[in-house]
Each structure stands twice: as structure tokens, then as C-alpha cells.
N, C-alpha and C positions, 0 to 999 in steps of 0.2 A: 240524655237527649240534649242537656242546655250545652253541653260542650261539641254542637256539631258544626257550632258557627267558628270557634274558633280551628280546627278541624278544615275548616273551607278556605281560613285565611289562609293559614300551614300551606294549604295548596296552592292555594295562589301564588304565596311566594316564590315556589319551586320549580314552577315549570319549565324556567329554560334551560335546565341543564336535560331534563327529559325531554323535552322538545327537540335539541339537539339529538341524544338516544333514536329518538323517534325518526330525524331526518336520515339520521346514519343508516338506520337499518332500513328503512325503504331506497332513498339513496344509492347504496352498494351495490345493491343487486341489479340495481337499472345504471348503476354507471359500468359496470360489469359487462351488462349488456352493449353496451355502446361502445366498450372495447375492442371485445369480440369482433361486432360489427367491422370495428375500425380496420383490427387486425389481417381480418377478412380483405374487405377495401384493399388493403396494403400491399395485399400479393398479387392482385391485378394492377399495380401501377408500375409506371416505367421504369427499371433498371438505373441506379444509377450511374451518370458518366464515368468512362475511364480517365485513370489518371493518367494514361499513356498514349500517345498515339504514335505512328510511324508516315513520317511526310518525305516524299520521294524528291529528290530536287534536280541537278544534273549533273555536269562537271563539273571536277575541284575548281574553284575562281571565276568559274562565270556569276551571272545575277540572281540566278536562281539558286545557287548556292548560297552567296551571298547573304540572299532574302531568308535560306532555311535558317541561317543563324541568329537573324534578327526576329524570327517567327519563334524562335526557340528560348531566346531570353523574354519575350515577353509572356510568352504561355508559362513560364517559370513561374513568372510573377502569383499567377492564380493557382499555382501547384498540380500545374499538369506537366508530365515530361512528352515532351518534341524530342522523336528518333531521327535523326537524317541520317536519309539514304542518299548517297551519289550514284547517281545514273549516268548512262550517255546521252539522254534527254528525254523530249515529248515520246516518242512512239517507244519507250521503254516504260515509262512512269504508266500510260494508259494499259500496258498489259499489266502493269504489276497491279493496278489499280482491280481491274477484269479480277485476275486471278485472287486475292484480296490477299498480295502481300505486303502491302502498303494501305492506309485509311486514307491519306491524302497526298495532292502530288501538284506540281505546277506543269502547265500545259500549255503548250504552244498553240493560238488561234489556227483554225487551219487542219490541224492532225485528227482530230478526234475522227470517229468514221460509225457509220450507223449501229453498229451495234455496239457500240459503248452508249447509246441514248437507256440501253435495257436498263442497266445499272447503277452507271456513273451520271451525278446533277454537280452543276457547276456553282459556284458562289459567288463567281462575279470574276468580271475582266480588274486587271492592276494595274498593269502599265504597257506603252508602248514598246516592241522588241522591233525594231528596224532590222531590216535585212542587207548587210554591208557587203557591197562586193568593192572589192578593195584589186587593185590591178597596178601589175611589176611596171617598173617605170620602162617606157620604151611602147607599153601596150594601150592603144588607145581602145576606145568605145563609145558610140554616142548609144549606142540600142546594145542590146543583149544579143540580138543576133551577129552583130560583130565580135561577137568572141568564137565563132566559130574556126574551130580548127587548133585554138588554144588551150591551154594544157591547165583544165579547172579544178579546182577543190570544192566539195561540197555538204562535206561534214560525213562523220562516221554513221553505219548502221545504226536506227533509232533513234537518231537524234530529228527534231523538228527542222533543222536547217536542210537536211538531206530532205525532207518531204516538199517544202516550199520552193527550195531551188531546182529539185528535179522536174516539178510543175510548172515550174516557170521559164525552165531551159527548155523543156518540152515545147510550153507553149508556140514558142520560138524557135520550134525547128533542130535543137542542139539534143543528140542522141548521147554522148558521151562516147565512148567510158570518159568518166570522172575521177578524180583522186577521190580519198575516202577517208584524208587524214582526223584528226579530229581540231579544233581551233587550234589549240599553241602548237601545235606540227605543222597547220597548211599556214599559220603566220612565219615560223622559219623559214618553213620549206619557199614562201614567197619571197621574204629579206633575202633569201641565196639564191634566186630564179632558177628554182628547181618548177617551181608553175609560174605559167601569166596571171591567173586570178582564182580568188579565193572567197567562195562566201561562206557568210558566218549571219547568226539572227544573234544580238546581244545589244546592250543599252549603252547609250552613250557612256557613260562612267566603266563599261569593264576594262580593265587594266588590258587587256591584247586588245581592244579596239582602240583604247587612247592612244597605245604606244604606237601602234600602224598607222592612226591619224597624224602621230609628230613624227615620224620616220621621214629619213631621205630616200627617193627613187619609188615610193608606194604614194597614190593617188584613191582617191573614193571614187568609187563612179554614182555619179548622178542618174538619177531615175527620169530622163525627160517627159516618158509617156507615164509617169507614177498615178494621174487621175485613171488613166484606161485601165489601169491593173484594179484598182479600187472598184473600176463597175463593174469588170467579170471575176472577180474572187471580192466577195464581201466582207473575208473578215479580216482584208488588209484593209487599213489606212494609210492616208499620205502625209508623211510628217517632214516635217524640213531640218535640217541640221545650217544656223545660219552664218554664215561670212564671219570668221575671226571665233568661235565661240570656244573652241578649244586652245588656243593661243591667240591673245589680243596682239603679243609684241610682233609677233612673227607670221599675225593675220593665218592663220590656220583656221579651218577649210581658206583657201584663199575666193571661195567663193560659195554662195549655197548647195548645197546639199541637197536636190532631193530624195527621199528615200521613199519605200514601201513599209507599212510596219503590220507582222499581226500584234493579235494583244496576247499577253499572259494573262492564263487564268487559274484559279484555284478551283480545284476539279477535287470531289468526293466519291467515297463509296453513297449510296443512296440505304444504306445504312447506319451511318454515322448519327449519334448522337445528337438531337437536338441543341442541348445543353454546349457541347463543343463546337456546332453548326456556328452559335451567337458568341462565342468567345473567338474562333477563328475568323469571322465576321469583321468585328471589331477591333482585331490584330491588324487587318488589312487596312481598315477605313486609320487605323493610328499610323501605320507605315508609308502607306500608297497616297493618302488621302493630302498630305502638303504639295503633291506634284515634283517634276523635275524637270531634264531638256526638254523634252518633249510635251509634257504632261501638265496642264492647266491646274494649281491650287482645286481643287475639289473633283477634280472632272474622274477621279478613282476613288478606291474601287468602283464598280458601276456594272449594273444589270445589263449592259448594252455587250453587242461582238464579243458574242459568245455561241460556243456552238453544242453545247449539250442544255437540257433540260433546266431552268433556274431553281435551287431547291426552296421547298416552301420559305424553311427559316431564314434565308439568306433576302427571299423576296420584303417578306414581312420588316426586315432590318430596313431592305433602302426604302420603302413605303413609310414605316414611323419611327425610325432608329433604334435605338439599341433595346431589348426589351426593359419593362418597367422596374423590375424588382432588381435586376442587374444591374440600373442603378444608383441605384441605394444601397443595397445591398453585398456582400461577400460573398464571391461566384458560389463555394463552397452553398450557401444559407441560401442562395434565390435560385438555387439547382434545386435545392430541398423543397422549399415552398412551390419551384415549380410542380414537379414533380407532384406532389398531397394536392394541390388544388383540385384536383380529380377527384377526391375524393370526398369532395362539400358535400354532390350531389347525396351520396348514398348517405353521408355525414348526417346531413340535415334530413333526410329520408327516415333514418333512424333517431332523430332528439327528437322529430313534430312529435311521433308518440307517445315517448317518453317525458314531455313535457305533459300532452294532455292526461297523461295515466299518471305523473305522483299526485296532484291536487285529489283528487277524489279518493285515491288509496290511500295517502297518509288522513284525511277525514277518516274514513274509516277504522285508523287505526287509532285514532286518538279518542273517535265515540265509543269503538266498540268497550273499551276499558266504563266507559263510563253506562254505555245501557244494558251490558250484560245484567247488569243487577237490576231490572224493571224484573226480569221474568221470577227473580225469587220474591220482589216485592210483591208483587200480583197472589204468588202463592202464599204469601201470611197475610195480604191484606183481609179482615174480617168480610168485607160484602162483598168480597168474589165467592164466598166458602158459610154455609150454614152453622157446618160441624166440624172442628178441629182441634185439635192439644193449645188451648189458649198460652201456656206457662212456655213450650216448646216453642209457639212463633213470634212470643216477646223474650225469649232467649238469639233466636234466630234473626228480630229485628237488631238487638243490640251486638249480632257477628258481623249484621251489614254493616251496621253503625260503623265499630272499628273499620273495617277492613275499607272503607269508602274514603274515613279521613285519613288512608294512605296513599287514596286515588293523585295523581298528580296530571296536570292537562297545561297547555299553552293558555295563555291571558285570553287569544281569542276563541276557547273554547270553554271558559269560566261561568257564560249562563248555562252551560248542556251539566256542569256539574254543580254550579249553586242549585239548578232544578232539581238534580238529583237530592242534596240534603234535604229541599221543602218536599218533597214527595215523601221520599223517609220517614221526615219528622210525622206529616201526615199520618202515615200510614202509623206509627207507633202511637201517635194520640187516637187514633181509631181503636187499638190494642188497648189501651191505657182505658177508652171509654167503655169498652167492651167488658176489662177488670171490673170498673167499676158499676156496673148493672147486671153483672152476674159472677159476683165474689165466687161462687161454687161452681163455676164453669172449669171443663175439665181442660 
């Protein structure tokens, strides 16, 4: 018996390697669970982004080609591959768009038509696209109706120039037939007056609008009534091209310029990836967003003249800029966290438990080592029992004895097993009195 104290010390010392034992094994099985859980979670979250998309642009050297190739070194950047496609323009890209042979595409304000709203949402207007009608020297114009009877160019099938100018010669009374070359054709074909005039929808900076503006015998025509066209078609603007601004020496335009312009917009499937919605986003606001002839430092990208649908993520950008994680973060690593965030809810849904159930179950498991042995003390203690083998239950007190000072428990569970040796002891000086007032007790 005298050796039960130090027995307790033995214990004391030992318990945090069993302690640990102890966490592991309740631990695993409820981390286990929560993997499960997790794994679960997992296959309900969104897919993630491709690395690929396919962006429709239009003709080789106009702007929108242009733009594909600077849309494409930048998406590089975050290891997404930009496919361009050359088109012959707007009303090609929005079927390819329809049909989903393309994810994304540049659009001319203007073209879109109702039922592209089913499918296709837009990400916002880029820049001004003016509509140049450019006219052989010799051919004058104050209005558009004085081209009547003249020999016009108006852009190939599907292109957005052919939609806009044929609306607008309409408006005006002009049936055609029309030429149907595409730009660099009806620019020849006008240097050699094989036509009187030629329109074309591109940016001031495209190489066949520059060179017609410094050409001999080719004039721009000016837009006089350019506010009127603004109040019955709304997703023109009126922009001006001013006095001198393509040649200061040679004063080219020799006078302003007014013009009509839609806007370019970047048009999606309403499918497309979130994830690529905010990186295509953000392509735009780096490229569009300094301005140029036309276009005001910040005044692009922009949610404004546009004619399909704005899509959510695109709206959410121009409301609080770029998402949060995106920037701080590696597109690759804030796709990912987007993406899991979803899954806090069921996350946390599954730890509350799991938190409230180890405390009480690891208790359990650390008392249960230590009160199993009340139920054998109780059966040798003498005053629970009149008649019993005396020699047998002070053999069976000193099995507890051993087998107790191998017990091991955490520091904060040190009085539930110091009680146990005073009980013990107890019980064994009970036996020990009992020896000694009935030596011949069997």
C-alpha cells in the first residue's frame, strides 16, 4: 500500500504523451468526418475556370483585331490562352456567339437584336467606333441624302458597318444596291473611283482610316445633323474628329469632323465563367480605361450604350472594382478561394458539432480508464458484503493496486485519479482491519 503514492507521482508525470494518444484517437475520427463532409461540399462547387477561351474579333487590321491581340498577351499573363478568331464582323461574331462557337466576341453597338438578350450579356461598352463615310473627290455632301444616285460601299455581309449604314441610308430614302466590298477593297476601289463613297465603322488610329484621311482627292464627310441621329438611334453618339488632329503640318481634317459613333462592346456567352467574367473585366478597364481620340481618360470601359443584358459580374466590377481576393491574390489562388467559399457554410455547419462533441467525449475517455475500477472496489470493499473469501479480496485489492499505478490521465484530470488511490487505500485498510479482528475469517 505505502508505494501508491509514489505510483500517483509515476502518473502525473506521464500524461502528456497520453494525453496526446488520447486526442489522436478521438481527433481522427471526427476530423475524418469533417473531410468527408468537406469532400461532399466539394462536388457541389463551381467548376473551375478554363484555361482557354475562344474571342471572335473581325477583320485582319481593323481595331477589333487589333484589341484581340492585346486581349491575348494580357490574359497570357494569368495563364489563360485567348484563341482569335477573324470574322467579317458584328453580325458574324453574335451568331457565332448564339451557336456557342466562340465564348467571347466584340460587338458593334447597334447590331445585337432580341433574341441574342436569351443568351448573350454584355460586359460593358470600350470605345468609340465612328462611322466614316469618306467620299471620291469631285463628290460633294452636306446630308446623306445627297448621295443619292451615287455609287456606295457599305461593308461586306455581317459586318456591323453594313447594319448601321444600311439603317441609316434607309432612313434617308437611299435603297441601293450597294457595293459590298469589305474596308481595304472599298478603300482602293474609292483611290481609283471605281465608287463615290464608302463607309466603313473603325477608330480613328486604324491604318485604312488614317491613310484615306491623308490621301489626295478623298474628303470625310461631316455629320451636320449628327445630334438628330443621336435622338433616334441611341446607341449612337456624336463625337467629333477636331481640325488639324491627324496632321498638324498639313492641318488635316482641314476642319472638324463631325461624326456618328456606336460603341464596341464585349459581348459573352451568359455562360461563361465567373472567374474569367472579372479577369476579362479587368483586361478591358487596363486597355480601354486611358482613353484616346475620342474617348475621355476613364470614361471606358463603362456599363452605359449597351444593348444586351449587363452581366452580374461585370456590373459588381464597375460598382466596387475588381474583386477583393484578385487583388492580392494570384488569379490562379483567388479562383480557388473563390470558388471553397461556398463551402464555409456546410464547413462551419459540420465543426459546430464537432467542436461541441470532443470536450465531453474525450472526458469520457480519460475518466472512463480511471472509474472503471470503483465497480471492482465496491465488490471487495468489506461493508458492502457480510460474507466473502477475505485472503481472495486483499489479493484482488493489491491487482488494483498494480494495475492503477499504470493508470495515466492529463494534469487536469490528476484529482479524479489521486481519488482513486485514497479510495483504494481506504478500501485496503478496511481489508487490513477486517484481517485483523478476524484472523480466522475465510
Amino acid at each position: 500500500m505505502s508505494d501508491s503514492t509514489p505510483a500517483s507521482r509515476e502518473t502525473h508525470d506521464s500524461p502528456p504523451s497520453r494525453g496526446l494518444g488520447d486526442v489522436l484517437k478521438i481527433g481522427t475520427p471526427l476530423a475524418l468526418f469533417v473531410l468527408v463532409g468537406f469532400f461532399v461540399a466539394y462536388r457541389f462547387v463551381d467548376p473551375a475556370p478554363p484555361d482557354r477561351v475562344v474571342l471572335a474579333t473581325g477583320p485582319a487590321g481593323g481595331a477589333y483585331a487589333t484589341f484581340g491581340e492585346a486581349y491575348r498577351h494580357r490574359l497570357a499573363d494569368f495563364d489563360v490562352e485567348l484563341e482569335l478568331r477573324e470574322t467579317a464582323g458584328s453580325a458574324e461574331n453574335l451568331r457565332l456567339l448564339r451557336t456557342g462557337a466562340v465564348d467571347v466576341a466584340f460587338v458593334q453597338g447597334g447590331v445585337a437584336r432580341d433574341e441574342d438578350r436569351v443568351s448573350l450579356e454584355s460586359l460593358g461598352s470600350l470605345f468609340y467606333e465612328p462611322l466614316w463615310i469618306f467620299l471620291r473627290a469631285g463628290t460633294t455632301a452636306a446630308r446623306l441624302t445627297d448621295l443619292e444616285g451615287r455609287r456606295i460601299a457599305i461593308g461586306p455581309e455581317g459586318s456591323g458597318t453594313r447594319a448601321v449604314a444600311g439603317e441609316l441610308l434607309a432612313r434617308n430614302g437611299l435603297r441601293g444596291p450597294f457595293s459590298v466590298e469589305d474596308v481595304a477593297k472599298s478603300a482602293e476601289a474609292l483611290s481609283s473611283g471605281e465608287i463615290d463613297a464608302a463607309f466603313m465603322i473603325a477608330g480613328a488610329d486604324s491604318p485604312v482610316v488614317r491613310r484615306l484621311l491623308l490621301a489626295e482627292g478623298v474628303t470625310p464627310f461631316s455629320f451636320r445633323r449628327a445630334e438628330a441621329y443621336t435622338r433616334t438611334h441611341r446607341f449612337l453618339a456624336h463625337v467629333t474628329l477636331p481640325e488639324g488632329m491627324i496632321d498638324y503640318a498639313r492641318n488635316l481634317p482641314a476642319s472638324d469632323v463631325e461624326l456618328v459613333a456606336p460603341t464596341a462592346n464585349l459581348v459573352v456567352r451568359d455562360a461563361l465563367h465567373p472567374a474569367l467574367v472579372d479577369l476579362l473585366v479587368q483586361a478591358a478597364d487596363a486597355l480601354h480605361g486611358p482613353g484616346g481620340v475620342f474617348e475621355a481618360p476613364g470614361e471606358f470601359p463603362s456599363p452605359h450604350a449597351i444593348d444586351l443584358p449587363l452581366n452580374a459580374e461585370a456590373h459588381r466590377f464597375y460598382e466596387y472594382g475588381p474583386p477583393f481576393l484578385q487583388r492580392y491574390l494570384p488569379f490562379w489562388l483567388a479562383t480557388l478561394v473563390d470558388r471553397l467559399k461556398v463551402m464555409l457554410i456546410p464547413l462551419v455547419a459540420l465543426l459546430i458539432p464537432v467542436f461541441r462533441l470532443f470536450p465531453p467525449i474525450y472526458r469520457w475517455r480519460v475518466r472512463s480508464r480511471i472509474y472503471r475500477w470503483y465497480t471492482e472496489l465496491r465488490e471487495i470493499d468489506p461493508r458492502n458484503r457480510s460474507e466473502f473469501d477475505l485472503d481472495a479480496a486483499i489479493a484482488e485489492a493489491d491487482r488494483i493496486e498494480r494495475e492503477v499505478s499504470e493508470v495515466e490521465a492529463p494534469a487536469s484530470y490528476a484529482q479524479e485519479l489521486y481519488d482513486l488511490h485514497l479510495h483504494l487505500e481506504f478500501v485496503q485498510r478496511q481489508l487490513a482491519a477486517r484481517r485483523q479482528s478476524d484472523p480466522a475469517a475465510d
